[in-house]
VEXLO-161201 format. One record per residue: residue in three letters; y, z, x of N, C-alpha, C in turn. Coordinates in nm, 3 decimals, decimal comma, padded with zeros to 5 digits. Each point is the difference from the previous one (the first is absolute). Layout:
# VEXLO-161201
<aa Ala | n.y Y | n.z Z | n.x X | ca.y Y | ca.z Z | ca.x X | c.y Y | c.z Z | c.x X>
...
//
This chain:
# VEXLO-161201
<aa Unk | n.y 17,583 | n.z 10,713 | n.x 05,465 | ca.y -00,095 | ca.z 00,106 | ca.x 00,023 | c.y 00,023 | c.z 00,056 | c.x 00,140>
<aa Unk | n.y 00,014 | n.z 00,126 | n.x 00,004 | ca.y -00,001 | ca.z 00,120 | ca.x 00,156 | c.y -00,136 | c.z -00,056 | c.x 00,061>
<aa Unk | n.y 00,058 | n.z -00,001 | n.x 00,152 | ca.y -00,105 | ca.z -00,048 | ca.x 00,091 | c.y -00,077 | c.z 00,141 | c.x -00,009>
<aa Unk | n.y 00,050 | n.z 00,138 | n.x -00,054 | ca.y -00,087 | ca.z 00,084 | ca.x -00,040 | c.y -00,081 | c.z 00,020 | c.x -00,093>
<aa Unk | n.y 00,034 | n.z -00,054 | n.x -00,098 | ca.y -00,104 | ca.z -00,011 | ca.x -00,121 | c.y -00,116 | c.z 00,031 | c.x 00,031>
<aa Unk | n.y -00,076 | n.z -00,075 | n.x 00,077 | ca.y -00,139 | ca.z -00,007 | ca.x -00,033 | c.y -00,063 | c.z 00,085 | c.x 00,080>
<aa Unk | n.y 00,066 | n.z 00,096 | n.x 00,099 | ca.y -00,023 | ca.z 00,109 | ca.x 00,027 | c.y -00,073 | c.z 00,131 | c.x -00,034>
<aa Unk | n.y 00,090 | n.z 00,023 | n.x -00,163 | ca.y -00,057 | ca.z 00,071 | ca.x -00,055 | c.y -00,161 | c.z -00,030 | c.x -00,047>
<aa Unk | n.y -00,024 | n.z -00,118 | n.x 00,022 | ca.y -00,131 | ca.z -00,064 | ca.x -00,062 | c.y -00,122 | c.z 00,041 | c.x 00,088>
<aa Unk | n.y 00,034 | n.z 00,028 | n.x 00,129 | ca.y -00,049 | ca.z 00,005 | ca.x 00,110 | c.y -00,086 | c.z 00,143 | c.x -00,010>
<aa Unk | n.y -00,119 | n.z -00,043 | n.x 00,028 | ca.y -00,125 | ca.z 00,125 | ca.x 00,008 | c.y 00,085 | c.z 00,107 | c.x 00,131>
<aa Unk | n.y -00,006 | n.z 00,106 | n.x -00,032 | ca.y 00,040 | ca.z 00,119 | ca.x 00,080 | c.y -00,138 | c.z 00,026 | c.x 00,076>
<aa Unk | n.y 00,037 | n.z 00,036 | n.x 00,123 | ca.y -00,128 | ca.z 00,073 | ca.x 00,091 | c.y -00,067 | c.z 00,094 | c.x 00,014>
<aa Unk | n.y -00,099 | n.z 00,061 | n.x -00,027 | ca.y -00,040 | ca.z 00,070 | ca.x -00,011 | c.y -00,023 | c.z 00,051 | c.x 00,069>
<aa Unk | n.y -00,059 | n.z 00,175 | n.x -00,004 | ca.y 00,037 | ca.z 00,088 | ca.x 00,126 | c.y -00,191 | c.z 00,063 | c.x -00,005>
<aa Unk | n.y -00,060 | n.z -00,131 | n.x -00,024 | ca.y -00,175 | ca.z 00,036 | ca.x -00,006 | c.y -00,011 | c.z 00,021 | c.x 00,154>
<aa Unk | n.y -00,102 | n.z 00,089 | n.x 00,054 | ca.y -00,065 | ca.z -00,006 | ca.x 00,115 | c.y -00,080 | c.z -00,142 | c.x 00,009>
<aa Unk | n.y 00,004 | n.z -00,013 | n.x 00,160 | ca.y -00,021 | ca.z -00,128 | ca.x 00,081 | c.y -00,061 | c.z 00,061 | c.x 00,119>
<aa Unk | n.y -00,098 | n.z -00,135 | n.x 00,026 | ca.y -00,081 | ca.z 00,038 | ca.x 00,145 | c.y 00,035 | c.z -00,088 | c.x 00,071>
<aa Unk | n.y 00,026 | n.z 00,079 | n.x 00,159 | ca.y 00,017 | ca.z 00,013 | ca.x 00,106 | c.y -00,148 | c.z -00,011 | c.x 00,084>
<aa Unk | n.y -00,049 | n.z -00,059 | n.x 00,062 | ca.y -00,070 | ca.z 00,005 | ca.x 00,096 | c.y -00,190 | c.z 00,110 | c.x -00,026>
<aa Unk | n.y 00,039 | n.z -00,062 | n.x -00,168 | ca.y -00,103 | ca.z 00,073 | ca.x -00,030 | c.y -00,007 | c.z 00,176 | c.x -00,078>
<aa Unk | n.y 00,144 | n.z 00,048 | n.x 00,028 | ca.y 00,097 | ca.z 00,094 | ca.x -00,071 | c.y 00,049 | c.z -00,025 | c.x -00,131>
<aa Unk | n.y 00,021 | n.z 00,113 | n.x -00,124 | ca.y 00,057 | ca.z -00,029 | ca.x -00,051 | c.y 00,124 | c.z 00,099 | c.x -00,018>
<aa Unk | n.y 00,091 | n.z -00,081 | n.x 00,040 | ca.y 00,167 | ca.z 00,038 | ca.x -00,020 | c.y 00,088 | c.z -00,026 | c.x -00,087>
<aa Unk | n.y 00,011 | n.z 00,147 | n.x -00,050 | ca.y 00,117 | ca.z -00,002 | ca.x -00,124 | c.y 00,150 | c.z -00,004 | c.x 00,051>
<aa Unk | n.y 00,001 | n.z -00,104 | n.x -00,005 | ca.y 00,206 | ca.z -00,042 | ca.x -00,005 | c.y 00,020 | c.z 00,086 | c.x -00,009>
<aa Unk | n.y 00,015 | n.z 00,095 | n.x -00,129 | ca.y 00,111 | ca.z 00,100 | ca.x -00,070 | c.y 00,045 | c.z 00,107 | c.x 00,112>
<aa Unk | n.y -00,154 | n.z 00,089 | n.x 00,081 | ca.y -00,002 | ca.z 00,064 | ca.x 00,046 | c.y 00,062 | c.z 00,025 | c.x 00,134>
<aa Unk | n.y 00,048 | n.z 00,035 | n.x 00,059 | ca.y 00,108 | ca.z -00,014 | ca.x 00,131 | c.y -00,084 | c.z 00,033 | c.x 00,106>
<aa Unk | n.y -00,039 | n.z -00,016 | n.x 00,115 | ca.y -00,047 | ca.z 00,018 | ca.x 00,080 | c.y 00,027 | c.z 00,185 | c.x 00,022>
<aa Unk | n.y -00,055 | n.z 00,119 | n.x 00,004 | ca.y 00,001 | ca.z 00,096 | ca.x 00,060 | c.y 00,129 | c.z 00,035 | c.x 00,135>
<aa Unk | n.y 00,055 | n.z -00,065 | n.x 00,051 | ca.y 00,098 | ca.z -00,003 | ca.x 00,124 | c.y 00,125 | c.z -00,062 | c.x -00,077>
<aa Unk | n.y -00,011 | n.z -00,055 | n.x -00,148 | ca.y 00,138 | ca.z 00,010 | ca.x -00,052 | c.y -00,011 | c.z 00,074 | c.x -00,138>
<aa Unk | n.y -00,090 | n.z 00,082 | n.x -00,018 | ca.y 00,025 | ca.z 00,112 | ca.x -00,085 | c.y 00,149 | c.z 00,081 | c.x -00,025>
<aa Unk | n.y 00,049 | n.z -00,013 | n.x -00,102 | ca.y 00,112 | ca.z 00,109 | ca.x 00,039 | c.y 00,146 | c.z -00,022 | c.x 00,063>
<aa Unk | n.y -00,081 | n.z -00,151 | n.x 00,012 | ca.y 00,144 | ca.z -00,051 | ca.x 00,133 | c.y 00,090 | c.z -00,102 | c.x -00,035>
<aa Unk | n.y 00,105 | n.z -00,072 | n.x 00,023 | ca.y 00,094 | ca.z -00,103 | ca.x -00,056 | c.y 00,031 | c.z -00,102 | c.x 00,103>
<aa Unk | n.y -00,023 | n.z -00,099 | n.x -00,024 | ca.y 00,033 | ca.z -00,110 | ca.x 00,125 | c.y 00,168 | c.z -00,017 | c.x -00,001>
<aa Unk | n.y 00,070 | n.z 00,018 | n.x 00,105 | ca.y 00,134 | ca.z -00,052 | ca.x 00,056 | c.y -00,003 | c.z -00,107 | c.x 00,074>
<aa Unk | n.y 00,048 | n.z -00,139 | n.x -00,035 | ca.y -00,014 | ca.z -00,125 | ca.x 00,093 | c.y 00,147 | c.z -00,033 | c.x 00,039>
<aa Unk | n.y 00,034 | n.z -00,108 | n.x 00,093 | ca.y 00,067 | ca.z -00,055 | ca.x 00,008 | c.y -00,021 | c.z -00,165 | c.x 00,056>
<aa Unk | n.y 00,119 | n.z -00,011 | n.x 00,020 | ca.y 00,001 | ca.z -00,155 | ca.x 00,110 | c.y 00,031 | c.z 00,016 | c.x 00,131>
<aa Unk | n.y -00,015 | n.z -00,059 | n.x 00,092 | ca.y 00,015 | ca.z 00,027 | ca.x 00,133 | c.y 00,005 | c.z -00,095 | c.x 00,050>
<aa Unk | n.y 00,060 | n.z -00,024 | n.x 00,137 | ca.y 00,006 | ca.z -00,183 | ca.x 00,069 | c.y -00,163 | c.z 00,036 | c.x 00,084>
<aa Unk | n.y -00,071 | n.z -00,099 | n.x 00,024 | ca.y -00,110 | ca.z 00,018 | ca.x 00,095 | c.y 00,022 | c.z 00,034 | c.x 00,118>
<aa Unk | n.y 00,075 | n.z 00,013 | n.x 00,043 | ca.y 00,042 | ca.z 00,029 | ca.x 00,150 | c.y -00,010 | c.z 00,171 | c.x -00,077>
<aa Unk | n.y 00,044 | n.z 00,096 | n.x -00,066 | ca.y -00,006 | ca.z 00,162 | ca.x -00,061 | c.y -00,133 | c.z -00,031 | c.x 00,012>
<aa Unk | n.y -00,066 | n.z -00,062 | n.x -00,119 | ca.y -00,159 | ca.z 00,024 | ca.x -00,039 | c.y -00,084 | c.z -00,041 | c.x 00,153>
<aa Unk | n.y 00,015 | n.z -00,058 | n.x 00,095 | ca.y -00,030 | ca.z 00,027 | ca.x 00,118 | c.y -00,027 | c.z 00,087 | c.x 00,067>
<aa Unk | n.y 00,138 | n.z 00,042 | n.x 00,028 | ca.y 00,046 | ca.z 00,139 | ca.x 00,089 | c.y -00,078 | c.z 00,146 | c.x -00,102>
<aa Unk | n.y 00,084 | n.z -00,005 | n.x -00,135 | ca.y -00,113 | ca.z 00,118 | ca.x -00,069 | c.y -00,167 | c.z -00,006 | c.x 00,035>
<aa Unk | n.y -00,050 | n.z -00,110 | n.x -00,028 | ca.y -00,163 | ca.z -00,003 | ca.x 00,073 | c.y -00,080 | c.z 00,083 | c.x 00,112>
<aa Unk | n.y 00,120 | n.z -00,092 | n.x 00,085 | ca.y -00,020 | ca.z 00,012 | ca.x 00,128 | c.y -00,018 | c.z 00,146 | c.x 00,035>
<aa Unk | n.y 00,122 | n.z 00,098 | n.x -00,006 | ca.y 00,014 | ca.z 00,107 | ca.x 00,003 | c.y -00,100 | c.z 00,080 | c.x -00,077>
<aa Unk | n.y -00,033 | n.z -00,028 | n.x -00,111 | ca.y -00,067 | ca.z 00,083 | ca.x -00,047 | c.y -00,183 | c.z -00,021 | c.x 00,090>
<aa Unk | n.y -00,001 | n.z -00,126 | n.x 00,022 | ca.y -00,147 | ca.z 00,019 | ca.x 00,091 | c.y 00,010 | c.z 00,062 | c.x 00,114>
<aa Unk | n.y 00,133 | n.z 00,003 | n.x 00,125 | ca.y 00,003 | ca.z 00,066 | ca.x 00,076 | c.y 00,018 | c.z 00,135 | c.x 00,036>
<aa Unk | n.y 00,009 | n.z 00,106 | n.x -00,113 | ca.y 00,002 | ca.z 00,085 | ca.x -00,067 | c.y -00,086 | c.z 00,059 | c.x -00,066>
<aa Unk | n.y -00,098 | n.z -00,113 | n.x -00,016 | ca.y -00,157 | ca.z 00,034 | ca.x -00,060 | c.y 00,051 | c.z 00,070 | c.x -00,174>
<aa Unk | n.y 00,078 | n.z -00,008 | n.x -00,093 | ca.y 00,002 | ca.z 00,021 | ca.x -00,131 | c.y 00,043 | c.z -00,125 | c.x -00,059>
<aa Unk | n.y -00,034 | n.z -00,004 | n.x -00,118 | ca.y -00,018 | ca.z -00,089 | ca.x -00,096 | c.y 00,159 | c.z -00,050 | c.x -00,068>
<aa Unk | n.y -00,009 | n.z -00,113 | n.x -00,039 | ca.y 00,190 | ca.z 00,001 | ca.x -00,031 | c.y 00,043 | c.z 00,075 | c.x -00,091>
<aa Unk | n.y -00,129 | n.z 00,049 | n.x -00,097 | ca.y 00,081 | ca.z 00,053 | ca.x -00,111 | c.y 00,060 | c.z 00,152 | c.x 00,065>
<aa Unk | n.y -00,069 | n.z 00,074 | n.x 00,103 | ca.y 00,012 | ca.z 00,091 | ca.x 00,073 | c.y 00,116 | c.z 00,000 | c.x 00,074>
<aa Unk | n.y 00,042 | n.z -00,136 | n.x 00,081 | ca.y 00,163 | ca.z -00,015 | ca.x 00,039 | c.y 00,068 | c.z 00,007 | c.x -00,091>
<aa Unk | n.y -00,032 | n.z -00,056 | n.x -00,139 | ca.y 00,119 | ca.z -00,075 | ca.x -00,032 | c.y 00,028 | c.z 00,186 | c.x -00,107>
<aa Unk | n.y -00,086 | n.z 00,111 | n.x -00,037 | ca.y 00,020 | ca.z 00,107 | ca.x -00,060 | c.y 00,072 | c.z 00,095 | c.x 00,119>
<aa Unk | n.y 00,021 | n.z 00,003 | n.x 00,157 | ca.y 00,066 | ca.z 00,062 | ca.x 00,096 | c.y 00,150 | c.z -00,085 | c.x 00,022>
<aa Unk | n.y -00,014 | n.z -00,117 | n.x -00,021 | ca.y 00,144 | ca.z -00,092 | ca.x -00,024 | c.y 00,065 | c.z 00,080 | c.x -00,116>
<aa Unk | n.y -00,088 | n.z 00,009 | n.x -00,110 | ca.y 00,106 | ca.z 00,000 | ca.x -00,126 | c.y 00,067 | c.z 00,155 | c.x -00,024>
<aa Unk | n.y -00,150 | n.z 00,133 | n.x 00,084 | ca.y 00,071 | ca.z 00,096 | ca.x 00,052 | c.y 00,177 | c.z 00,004 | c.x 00,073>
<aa Unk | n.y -00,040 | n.z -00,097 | n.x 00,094 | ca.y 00,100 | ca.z 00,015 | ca.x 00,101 | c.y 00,154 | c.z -00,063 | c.x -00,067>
<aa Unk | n.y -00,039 | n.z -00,101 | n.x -00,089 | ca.y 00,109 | ca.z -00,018 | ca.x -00,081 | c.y 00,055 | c.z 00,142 | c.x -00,102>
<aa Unk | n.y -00,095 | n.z 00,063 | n.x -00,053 | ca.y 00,039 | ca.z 00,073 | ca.x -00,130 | c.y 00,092 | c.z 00,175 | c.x 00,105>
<aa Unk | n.y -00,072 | n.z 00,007 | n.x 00,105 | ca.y 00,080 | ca.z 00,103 | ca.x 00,100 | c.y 00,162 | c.z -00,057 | c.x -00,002>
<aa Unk | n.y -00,019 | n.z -00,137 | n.x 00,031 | ca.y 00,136 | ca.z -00,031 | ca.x 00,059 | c.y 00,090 | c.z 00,019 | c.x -00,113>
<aa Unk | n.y -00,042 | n.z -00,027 | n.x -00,144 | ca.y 00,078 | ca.z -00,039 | ca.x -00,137 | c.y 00,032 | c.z 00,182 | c.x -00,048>
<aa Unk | n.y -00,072 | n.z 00,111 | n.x 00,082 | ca.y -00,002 | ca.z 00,101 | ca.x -00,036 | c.y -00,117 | c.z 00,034 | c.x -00,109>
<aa Unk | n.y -00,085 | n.z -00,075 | n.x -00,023 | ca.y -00,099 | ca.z 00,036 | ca.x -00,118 | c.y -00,128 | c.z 00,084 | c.x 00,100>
<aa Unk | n.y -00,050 | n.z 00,032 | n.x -00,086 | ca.y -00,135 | ca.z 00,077 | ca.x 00,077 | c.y -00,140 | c.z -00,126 | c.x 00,016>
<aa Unk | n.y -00,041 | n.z 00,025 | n.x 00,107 | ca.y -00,102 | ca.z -00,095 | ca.x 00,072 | c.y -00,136 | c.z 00,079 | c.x -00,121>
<aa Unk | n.y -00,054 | n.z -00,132 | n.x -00,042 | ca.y -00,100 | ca.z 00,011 | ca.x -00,065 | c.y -00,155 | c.z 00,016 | c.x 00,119>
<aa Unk | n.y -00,025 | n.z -00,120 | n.x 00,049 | ca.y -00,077 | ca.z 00,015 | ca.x 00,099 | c.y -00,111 | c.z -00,042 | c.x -00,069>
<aa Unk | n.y -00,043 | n.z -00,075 | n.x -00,079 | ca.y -00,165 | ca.z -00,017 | ca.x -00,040 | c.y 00,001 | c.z -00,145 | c.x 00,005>
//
C-alpha cells in the first residue's frame, strides 16, 4: 500500500469563514491590498532579507514598495518597460 493512499481519505479544508478576535473572516476573500495582484517570492540568504529590511525602513517604504522599484530597475536594465505598481 502507497504511503499515499490514505490521503485521498483525508477530509479536505474548507474555505468556511472563521473568527478572528471577535471578526468574522472569510479565507476565500483576499484582503483589499491584494486585490488584483500576484505574489512573486523567492529565497534569499538572511544576510539579503536583512539588508532589504533595513533599507526599506530607512527609506520609510514598505518592502513590497522596494522590492516593485528593484524589479523596475531590473526590467529597464533587461530593456522591458518599468511597470511601477
Amino acid at each position: 500500500m502507497s504511503r499515499f493512499s490514505k490521503l485521498a481519505d483525508k477530509p479536505k479544508e474548507t474555505s468556511e469563514p472563521r473568527a478572528i478576535a471577535g471578526e468574522v473572516i472569510n479565507s476565500s476573500v483576499p484582503p483589499p491590498s491584494r486585490v488584483g495582484r500576484k505574489a512573486i517570492s523567492g529565497y534569499f540568504s538572511p544576510e539579503m532579507s536583512l539588508a532589504l529590511h533595513t533599507c526599506a525602513r530607512r527609506n520609510g517604504v514598505n518592502l513590497q514598495a522596494l522590492m516593485a522599484e528593484a524589479f523596475d530597475d531590473v526590467l529597464r536594465k533587461y530593456g522591458e518597460s518599468p511597470i511601477g505598481r
